[in-house]
C-alpha positions, 0 to 999 in steps of 0.5 A: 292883872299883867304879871311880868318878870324883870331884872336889875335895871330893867324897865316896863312902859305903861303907855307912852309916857310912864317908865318903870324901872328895876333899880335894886332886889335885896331879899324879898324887896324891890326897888322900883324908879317911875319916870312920869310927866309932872301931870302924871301923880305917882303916889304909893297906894296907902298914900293915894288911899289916904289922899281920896279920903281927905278929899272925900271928908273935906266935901263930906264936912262942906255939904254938911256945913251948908245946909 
């Protein structure tokens, strides 16, 4: 894991394409703007987590439904 320290309205690149900016610190919180292209999903990980599991049960529910 890269560990970076960054102020207010500071950003960090991932690749080419993908901005991170700093866009608020208030107490132990951060803000965070991500600018990415439309083909780039950005989802927090509990979301992204839940999403691989929808799609993990729906294949799971159609395999077991066709045979």
């Amino acid at each position: 894991m890269l560990v970076l320290s960054r102020k207010k309205n500071e950003s960090i690149m991932v690749g080419d394409s993908v901005v991170i900016t700093i866009v608020e610190i208030r107490g132990d919180r951060v803000r965070l703007g991500i600018e990415a292209p439309p083909e780039v999903p950005v989802h927090r990980r509990e979301v992204y987590e839940a999403l691989r599991r929808a799609v993990s049960d729906s294949a799971e529910s159609e395999t077991s439904s066709s045979g």
